[in-house]
OpenMM code with the backbone's topology and positions (N, CA, C; nanometers):
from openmm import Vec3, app, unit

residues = "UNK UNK UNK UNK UNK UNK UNK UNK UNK UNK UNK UNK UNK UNK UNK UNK UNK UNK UNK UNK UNK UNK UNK UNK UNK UNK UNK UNK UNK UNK UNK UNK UNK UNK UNK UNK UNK UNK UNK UNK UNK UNK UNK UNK UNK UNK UNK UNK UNK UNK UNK UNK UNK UNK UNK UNK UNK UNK UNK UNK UNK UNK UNK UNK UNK UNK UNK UNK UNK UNK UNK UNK UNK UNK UNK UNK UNK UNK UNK UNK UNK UNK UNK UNK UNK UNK UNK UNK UNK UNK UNK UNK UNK UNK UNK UNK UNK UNK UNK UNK UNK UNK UNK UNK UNK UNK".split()
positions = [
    Vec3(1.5378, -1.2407, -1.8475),
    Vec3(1.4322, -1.1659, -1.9124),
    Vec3(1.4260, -1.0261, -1.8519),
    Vec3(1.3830, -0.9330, -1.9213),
    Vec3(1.3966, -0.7703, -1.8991),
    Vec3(1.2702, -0.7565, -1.8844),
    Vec3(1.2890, -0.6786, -1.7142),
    Vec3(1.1320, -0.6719, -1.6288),
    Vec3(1.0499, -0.6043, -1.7447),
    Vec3(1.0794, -0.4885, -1.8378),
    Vec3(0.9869, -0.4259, -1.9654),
    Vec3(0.9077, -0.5616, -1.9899),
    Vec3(1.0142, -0.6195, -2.0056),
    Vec3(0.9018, -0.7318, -2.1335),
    Vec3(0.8343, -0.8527, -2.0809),
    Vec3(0.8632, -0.9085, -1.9464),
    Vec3(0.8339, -0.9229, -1.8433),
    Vec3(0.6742, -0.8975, -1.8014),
    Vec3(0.6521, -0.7208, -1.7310),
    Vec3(0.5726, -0.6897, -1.7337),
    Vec3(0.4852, -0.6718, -1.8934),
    Vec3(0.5061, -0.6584, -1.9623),
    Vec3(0.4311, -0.6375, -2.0730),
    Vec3(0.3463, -0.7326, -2.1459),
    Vec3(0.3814, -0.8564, -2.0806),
    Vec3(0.3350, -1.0050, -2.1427),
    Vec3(0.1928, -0.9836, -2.1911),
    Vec3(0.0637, -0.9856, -2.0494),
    Vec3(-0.0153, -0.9530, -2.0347),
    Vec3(-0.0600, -0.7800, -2.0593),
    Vec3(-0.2434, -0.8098, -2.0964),
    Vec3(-0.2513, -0.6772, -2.1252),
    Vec3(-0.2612, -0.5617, -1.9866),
    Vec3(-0.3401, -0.6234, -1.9239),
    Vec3(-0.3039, -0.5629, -1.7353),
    Vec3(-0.1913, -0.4501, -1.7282),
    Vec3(-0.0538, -0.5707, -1.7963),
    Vec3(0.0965, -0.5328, -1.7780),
    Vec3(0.1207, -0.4215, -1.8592),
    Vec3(0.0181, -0.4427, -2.0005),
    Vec3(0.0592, -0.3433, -2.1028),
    Vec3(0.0388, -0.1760, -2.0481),
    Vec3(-0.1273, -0.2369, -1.9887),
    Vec3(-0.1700, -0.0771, -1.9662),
    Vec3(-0.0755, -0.0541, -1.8401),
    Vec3(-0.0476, -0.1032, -1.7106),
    Vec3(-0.0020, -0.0419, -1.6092),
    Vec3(0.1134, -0.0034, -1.6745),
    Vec3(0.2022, -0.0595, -1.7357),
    Vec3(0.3501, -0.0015, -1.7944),
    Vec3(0.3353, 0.1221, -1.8536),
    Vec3(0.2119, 0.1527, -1.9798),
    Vec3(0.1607, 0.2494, -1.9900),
    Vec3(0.1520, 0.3958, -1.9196),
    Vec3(0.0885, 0.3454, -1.8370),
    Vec3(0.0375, 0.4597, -1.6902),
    Vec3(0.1928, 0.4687, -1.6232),
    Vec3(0.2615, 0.4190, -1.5923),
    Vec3(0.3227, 0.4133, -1.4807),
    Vec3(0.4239, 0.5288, -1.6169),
    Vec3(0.4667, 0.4712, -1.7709),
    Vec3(0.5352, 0.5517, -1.7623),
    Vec3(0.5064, 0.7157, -1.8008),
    Vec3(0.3143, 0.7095, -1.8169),
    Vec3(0.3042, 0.8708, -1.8412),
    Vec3(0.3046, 0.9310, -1.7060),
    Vec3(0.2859, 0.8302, -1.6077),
    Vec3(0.2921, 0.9785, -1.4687),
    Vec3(0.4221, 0.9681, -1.4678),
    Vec3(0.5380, 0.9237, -1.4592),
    Vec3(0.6002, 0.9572, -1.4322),
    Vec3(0.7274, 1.0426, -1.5267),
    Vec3(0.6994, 1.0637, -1.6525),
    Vec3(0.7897, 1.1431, -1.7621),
    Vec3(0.6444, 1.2602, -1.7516),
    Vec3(0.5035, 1.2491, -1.7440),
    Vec3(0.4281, 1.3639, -1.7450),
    Vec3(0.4980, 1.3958, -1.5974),
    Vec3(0.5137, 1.3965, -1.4656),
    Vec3(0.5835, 1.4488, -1.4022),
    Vec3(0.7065, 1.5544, -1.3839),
    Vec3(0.7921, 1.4994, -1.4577),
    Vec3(0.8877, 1.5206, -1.5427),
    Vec3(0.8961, 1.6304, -1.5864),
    Vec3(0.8060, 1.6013, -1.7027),
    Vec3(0.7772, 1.7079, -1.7761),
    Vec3(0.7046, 1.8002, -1.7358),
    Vec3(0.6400, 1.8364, -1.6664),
    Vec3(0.5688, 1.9539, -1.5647),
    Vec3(0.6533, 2.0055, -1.5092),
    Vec3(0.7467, 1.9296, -1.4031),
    Vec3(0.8305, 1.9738, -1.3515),
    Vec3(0.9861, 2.1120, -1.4293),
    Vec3(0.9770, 2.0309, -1.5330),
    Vec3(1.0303, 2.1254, -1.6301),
    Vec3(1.0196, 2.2058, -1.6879),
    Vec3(0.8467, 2.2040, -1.7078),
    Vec3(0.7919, 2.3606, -1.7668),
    Vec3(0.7714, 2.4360, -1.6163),
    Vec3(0.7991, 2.3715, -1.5544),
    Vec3(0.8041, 2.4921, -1.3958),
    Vec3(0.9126, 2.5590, -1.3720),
    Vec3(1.0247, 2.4598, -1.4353),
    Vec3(1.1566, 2.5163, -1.4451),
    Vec3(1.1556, 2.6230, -1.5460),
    Vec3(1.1397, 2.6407, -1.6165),
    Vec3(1.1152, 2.7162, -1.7378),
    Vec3(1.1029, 2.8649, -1.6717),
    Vec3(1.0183, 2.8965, -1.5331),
    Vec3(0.9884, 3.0151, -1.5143),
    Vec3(1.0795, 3.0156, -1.4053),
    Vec3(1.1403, 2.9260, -1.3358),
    Vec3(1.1509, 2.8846, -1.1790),
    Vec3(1.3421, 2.9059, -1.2535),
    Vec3(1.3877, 2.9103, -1.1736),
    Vec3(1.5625, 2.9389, -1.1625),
    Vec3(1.5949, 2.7758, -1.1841),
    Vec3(1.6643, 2.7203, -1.2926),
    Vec3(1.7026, 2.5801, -1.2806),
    Vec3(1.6858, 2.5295, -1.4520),
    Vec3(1.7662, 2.4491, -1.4883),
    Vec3(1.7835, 2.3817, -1.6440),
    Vec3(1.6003, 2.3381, -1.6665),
    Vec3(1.5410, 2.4196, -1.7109),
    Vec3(1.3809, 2.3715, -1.7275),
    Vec3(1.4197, 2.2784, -1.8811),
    Vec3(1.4795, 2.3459, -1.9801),
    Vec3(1.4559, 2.2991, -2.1072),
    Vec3(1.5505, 2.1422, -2.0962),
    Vec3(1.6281, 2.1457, -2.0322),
    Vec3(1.6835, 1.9897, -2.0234),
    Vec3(1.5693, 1.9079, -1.9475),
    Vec3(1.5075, 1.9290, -1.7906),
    Vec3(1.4500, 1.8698, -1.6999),
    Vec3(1.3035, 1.8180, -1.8298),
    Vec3(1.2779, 1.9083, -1.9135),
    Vec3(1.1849, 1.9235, -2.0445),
    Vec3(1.1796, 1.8230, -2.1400),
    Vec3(1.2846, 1.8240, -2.1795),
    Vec3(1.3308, 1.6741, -2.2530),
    Vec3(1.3582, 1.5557, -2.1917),
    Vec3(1.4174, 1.5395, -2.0703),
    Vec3(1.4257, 1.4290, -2.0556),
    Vec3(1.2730, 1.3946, -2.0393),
    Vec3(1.1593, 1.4452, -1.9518),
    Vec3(1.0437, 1.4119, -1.9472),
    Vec3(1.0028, 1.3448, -2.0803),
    Vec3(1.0047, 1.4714, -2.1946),
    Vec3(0.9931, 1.4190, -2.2894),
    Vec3(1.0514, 1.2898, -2.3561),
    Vec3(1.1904, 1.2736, -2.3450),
    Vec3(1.2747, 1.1681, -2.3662),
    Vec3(1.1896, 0.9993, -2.3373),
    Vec3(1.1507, 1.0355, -2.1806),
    Vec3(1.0854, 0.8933, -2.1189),
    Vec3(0.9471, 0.8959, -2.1856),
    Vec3(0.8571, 1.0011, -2.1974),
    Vec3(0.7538, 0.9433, -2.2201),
    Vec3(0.7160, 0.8783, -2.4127),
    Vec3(0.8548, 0.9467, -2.4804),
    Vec3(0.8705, 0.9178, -2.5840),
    Vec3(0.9054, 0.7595, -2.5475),
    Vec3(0.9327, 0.6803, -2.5118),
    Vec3(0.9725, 0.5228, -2.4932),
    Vec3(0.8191, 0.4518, -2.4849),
    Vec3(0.7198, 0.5501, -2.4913),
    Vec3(0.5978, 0.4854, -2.5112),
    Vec3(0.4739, 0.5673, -2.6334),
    Vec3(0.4901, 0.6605, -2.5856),
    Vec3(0.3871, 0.7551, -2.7064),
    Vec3(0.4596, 0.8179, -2.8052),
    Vec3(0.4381, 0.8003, -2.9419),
    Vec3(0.4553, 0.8722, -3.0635),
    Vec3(0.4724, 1.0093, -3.0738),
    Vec3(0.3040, 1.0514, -3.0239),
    Vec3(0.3074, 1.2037, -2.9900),
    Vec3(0.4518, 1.2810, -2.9232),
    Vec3(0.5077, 1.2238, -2.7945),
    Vec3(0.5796, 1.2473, -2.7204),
    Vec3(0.7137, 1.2894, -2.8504),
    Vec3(0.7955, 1.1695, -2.8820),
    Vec3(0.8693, 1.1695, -2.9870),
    Vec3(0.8683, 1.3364, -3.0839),
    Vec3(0.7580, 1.2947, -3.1139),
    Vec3(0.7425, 1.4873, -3.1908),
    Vec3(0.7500, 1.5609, -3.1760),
    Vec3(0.6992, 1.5630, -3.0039),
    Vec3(0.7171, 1.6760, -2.9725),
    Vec3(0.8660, 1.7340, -2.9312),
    Vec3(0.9306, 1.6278, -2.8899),
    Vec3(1.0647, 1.6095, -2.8364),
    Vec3(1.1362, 1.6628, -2.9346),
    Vec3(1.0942, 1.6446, -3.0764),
    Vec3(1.2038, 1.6926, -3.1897),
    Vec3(1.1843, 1.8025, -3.2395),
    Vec3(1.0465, 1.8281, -3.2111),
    Vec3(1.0006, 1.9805, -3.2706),
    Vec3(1.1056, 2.0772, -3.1567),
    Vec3(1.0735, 2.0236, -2.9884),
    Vec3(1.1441, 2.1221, -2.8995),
    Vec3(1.2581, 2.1639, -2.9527),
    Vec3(1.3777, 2.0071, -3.0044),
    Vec3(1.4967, 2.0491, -3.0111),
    Vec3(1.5065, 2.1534, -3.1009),
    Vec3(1.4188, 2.1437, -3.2250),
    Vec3(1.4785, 2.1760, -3.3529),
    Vec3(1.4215, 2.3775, -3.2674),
    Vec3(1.3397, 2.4094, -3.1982),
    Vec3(1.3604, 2.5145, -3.1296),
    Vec3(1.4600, 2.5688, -3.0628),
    Vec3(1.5014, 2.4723, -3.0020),
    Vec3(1.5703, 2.5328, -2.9207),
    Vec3(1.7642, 2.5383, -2.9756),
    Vec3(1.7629, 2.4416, -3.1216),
    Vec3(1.9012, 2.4623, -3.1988),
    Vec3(1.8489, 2.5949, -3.2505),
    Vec3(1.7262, 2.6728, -3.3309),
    Vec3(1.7305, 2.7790, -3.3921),
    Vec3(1.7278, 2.8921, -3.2981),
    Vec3(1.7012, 2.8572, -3.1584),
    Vec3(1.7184, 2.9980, -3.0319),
    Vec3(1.9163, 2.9973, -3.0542),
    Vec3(1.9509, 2.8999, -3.0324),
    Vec3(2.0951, 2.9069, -3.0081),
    Vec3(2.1406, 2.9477, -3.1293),
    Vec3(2.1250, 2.9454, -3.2694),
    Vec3(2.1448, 2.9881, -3.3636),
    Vec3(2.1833, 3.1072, -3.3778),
    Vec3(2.0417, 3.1937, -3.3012),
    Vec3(2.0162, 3.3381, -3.3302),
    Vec3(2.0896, 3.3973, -3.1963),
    Vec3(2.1894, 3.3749, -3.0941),
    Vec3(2.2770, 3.4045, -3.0226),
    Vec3(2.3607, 3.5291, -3.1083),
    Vec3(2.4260, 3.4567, -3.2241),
    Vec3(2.5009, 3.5224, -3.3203),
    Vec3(2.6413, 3.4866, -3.2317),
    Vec3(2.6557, 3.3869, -3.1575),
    Vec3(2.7587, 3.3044, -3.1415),
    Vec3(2.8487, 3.2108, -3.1919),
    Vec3(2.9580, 3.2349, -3.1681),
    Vec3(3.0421, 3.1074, -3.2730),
    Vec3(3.0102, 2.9907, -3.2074),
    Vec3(2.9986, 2.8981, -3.2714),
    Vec3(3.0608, 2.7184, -3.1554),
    Vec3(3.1230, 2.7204, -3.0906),
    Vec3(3.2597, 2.7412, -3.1030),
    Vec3(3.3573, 2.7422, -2.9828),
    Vec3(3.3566, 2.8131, -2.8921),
    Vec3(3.2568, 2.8999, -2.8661),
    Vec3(3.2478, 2.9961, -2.7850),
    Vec3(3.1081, 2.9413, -2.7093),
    Vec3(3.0189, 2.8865, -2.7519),
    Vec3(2.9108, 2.8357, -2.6389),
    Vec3(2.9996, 2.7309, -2.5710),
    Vec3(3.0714, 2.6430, -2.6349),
    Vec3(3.1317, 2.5054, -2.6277),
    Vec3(3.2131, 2.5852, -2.4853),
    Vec3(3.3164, 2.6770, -2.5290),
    Vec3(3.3661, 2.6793, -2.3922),
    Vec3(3.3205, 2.7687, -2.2637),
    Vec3(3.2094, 2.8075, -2.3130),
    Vec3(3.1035, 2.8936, -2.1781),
    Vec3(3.0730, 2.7478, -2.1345),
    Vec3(3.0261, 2.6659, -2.1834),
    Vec3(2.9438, 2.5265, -2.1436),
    Vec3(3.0340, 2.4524, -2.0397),
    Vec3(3.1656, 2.4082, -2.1149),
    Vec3(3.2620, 2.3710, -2.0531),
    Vec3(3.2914, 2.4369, -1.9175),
    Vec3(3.3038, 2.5742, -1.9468),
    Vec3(3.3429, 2.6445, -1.8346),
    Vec3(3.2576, 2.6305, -1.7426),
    Vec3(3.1030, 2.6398, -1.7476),
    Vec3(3.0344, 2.6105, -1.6620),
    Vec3(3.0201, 2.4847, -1.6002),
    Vec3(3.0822, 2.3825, -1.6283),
    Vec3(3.0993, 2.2589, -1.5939),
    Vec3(3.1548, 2.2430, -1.5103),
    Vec3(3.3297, 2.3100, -1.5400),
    Vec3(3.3896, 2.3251, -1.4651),
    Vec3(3.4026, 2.3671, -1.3016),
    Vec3(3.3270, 2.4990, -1.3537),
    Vec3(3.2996, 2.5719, -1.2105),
    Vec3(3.2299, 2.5040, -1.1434),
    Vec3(3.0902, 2.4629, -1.1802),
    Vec3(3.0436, 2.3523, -1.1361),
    Vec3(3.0809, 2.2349, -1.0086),
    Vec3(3.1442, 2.1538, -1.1064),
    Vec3(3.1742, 2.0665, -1.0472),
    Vec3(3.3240, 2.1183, -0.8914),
    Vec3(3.4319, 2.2381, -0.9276),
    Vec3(3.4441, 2.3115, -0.8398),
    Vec3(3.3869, 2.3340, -0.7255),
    Vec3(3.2676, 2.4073, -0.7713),
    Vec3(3.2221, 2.4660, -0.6576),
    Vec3(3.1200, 2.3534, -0.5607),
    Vec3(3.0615, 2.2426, -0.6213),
    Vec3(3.0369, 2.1121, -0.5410),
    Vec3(3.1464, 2.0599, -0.4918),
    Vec3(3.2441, 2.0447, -0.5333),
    Vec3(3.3768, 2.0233, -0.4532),
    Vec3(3.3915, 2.0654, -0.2971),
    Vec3(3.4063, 2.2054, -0.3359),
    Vec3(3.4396, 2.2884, -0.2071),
    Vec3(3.3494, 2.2752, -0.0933),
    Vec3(3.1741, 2.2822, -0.1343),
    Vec3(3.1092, 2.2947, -0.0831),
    Vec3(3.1412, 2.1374, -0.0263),
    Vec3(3.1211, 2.0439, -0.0878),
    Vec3(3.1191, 1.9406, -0.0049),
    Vec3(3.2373, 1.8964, 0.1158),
    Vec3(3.3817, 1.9771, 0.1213),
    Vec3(3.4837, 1.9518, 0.1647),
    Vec3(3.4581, 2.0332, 0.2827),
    Vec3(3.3782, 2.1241, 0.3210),
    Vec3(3.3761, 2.2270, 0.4168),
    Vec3(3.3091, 2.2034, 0.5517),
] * unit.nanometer
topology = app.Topology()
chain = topology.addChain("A")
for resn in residues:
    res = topology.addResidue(resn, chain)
    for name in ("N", "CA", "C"):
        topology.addAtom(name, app.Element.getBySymbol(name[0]), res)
């Protein structure tokens, strides 16, 4: 049996599952609109918040899709081709994972 459903039997279970998962995707999600001003992926750290607390509230869900459908029409208005975010993205991956490389070998 899957601890979700598990805990959820009872109503006790319902609400603590509840709570437990808005502090911790509202966490999340704070944390991400901090990112937003703060140096660091805010709009990903953003969604996933959103992501988890959508596994329980509706609201959440909406909002999650309204973000994306923002943040496909910001990338839109780049006036970028696809293959050209695709391989900035990539590239940044790359380096990425590179430069954790090195750092960790030193």
């Amino acid at each position: 049996m899957k601890f979700r459903t598990w805990i959820r039997k009872t109503p006790a279970g319902r609400l603590f599952w509840r709570v437990f998962i808005g502090v911790i995707g509202g966490g999340i999600t704070v944390f991400g609109a901090v990112l937003l001003v703060a140096p660091g992926p805010g709009v990903l750290v953003l969604l996933a918040g959103l992501g988890i607390l959508a596994t329980e509230f509706a609201w959440a869900g909406r909002i999650m899709m309204h973000t994306k459908q923002m943040a496909s029409k910001a990338a839109q208005r780049t006036g970028m081709k696809p293959w050209v975010k695709y391989f900035l993205v990539a590239g940044g991956a790359a380096f990425s994972i590179v430069a954790i490389l090195i750092y960790h070998y030193r």
